[in-house]
N, C-alpha and C positions, 0 to 999 in steps of 0.2 A: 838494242837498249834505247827504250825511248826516252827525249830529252822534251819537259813540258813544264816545265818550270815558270811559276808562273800563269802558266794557262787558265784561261777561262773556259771551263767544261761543264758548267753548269746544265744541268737537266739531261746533260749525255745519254747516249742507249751502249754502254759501253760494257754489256753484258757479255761473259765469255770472251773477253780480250784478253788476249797477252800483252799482260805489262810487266813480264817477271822483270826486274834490278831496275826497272823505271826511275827515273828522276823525275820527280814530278810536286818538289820542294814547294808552298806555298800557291799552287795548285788549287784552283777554285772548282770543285766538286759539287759544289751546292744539287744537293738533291737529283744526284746522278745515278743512273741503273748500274750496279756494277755487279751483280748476282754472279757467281761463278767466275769472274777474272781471277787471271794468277796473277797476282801482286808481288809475289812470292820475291825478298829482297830489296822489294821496290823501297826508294826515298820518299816517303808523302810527309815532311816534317813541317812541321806549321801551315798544313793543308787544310782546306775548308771543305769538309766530309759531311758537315750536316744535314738532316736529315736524305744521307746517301742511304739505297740500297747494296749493302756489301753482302749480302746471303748469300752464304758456301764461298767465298769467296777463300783464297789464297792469300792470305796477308803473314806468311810465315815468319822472321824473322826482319820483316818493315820494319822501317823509319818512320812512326808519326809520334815524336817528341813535337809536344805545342799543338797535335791536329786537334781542329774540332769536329768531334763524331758528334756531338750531344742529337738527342731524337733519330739516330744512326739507326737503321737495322743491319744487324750482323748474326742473327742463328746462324748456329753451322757453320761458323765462318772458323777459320784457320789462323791462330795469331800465337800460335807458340814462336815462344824464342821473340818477338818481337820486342821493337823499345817505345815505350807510350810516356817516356816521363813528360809529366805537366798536362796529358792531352784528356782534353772535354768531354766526356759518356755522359751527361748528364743526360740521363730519361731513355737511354740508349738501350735497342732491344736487343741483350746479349744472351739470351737463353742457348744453351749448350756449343757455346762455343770453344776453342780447342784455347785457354791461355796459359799453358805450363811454361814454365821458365822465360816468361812473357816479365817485364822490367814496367812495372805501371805506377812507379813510385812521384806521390804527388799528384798524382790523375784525379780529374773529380767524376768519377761514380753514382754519384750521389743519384736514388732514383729510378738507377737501372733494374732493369729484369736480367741477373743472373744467375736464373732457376736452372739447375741442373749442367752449369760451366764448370770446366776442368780446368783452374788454379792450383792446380800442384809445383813447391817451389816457384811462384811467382813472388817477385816483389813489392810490395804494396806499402810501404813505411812511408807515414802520412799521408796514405789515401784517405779519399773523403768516401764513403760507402754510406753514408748517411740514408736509413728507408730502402736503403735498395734491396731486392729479391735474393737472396744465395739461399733458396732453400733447395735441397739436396746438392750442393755445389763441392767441389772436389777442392776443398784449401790443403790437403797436405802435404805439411811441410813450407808451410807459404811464410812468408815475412810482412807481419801488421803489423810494425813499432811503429803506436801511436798515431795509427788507424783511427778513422770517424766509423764507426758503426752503429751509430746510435739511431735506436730504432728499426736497425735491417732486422731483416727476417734470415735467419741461419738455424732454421728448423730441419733435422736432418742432414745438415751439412757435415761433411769432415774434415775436421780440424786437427787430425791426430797431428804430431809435432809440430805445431805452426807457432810463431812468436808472435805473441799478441798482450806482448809485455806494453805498458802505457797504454794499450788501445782503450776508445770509448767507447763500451757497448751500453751503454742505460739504457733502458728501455726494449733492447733485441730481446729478439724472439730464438732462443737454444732451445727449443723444444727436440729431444730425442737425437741433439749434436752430438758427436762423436770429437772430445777435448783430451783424449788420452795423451797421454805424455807435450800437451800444450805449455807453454811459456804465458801464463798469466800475473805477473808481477805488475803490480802499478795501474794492473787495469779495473777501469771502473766499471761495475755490472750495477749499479742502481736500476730496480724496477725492472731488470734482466729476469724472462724466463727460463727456467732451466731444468724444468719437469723433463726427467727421465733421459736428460744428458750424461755422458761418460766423461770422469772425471779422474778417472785413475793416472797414476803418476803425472798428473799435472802438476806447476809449480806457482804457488799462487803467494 
């Protein structure tokens, strides 16, 4: 187990490392290769992740509460079970990434590409998703109390039981969502599309 805490790794080539259960707490990544590392357990909490290559990487069940990924690539990256509360994806390239029972509450999103990511039971109560990509994206069962999603694109997404009671969706794009038995109380859909969405047993 690596102890890097701290460390300045900036621009690294640290492709296909193993760093599973790392410590690597506040940890300067700045624009580091990390494509395929196992991360797997690793600490990166209040880590400087931006604009890192993490593709395919192993970020299973990470610590990066506080990190910042913003401008991050992460497709294909692996990050169920992990904890992201507070941590930065602003503009972050998340397209099919693994984030089930991933804890991202309070994360700001906002911007990302996450086209066709698996959020099933993820936590997400006052994230910011503001603009960001979830079209065909896998929310179910997920937790938005009082979610920004104003203006994301959740065209095709599914939403079946997700709590998305208080969230802001004005302006999103529901085109052909899947909201079945969804938790919509208190939420505001102003200027919300929702052409040929599923709306059965939702609760509005």
């Amino acid at each position: 187990m690596a102890k890097l805490e701290r460390t300045d790794l900036s621009n690294a080539n640290l492709s296909c490392a193993g760093l599973l259960g790392s410590r690597l707490v506040r940890a300067r990544l700045f624009e580091a290769n990390l494509t395929e590392a196992n991360l797997c357990g690793a600490n990166l909490s209040g880590a400087d992740l931006a604009k890192a290559n993490l593709c395919r990487a192993d970020l299973s069940k990470a610590a990066l509460s506080s990190a910042d990924l913003s401008n991050a690539l992460l497709s294909f990256a692996d990050l169920s079970g992990a904890g992201l509360i507070g941590a930065k994806l602003k503009k972050a390239a998340l397209s099919a990434v693994e984030f089930s029972r991933a804890d991202l509450t309070g994360a700001d999103l906002s911007e990302a590409d996450l086209a066709g990511a698996v959020l099933a039971g993820a936590r997400m109560n006052g994230t910011d998703l503001s603009k960001a990509d979830l079209s065909y994206a896998d929310l179910t069962g997920a937790e938005l109390i009082a979610a920004n999603l104003k203006g994301a694109n959740l065209s095709r997404a599914h939403l079946a039981g997700a709590d998305l009671s208080a969230a802001n969706m004005d302006g999103a794009n529901l085109t052909g969502a899947d909201l079945t038995d969804a938790d919509l109380r208190g939420a505001s859909l102003e200027e919300a599309n929702l052409s040929g969405a599923r709306l059965n047993g939702s609760r509005q």
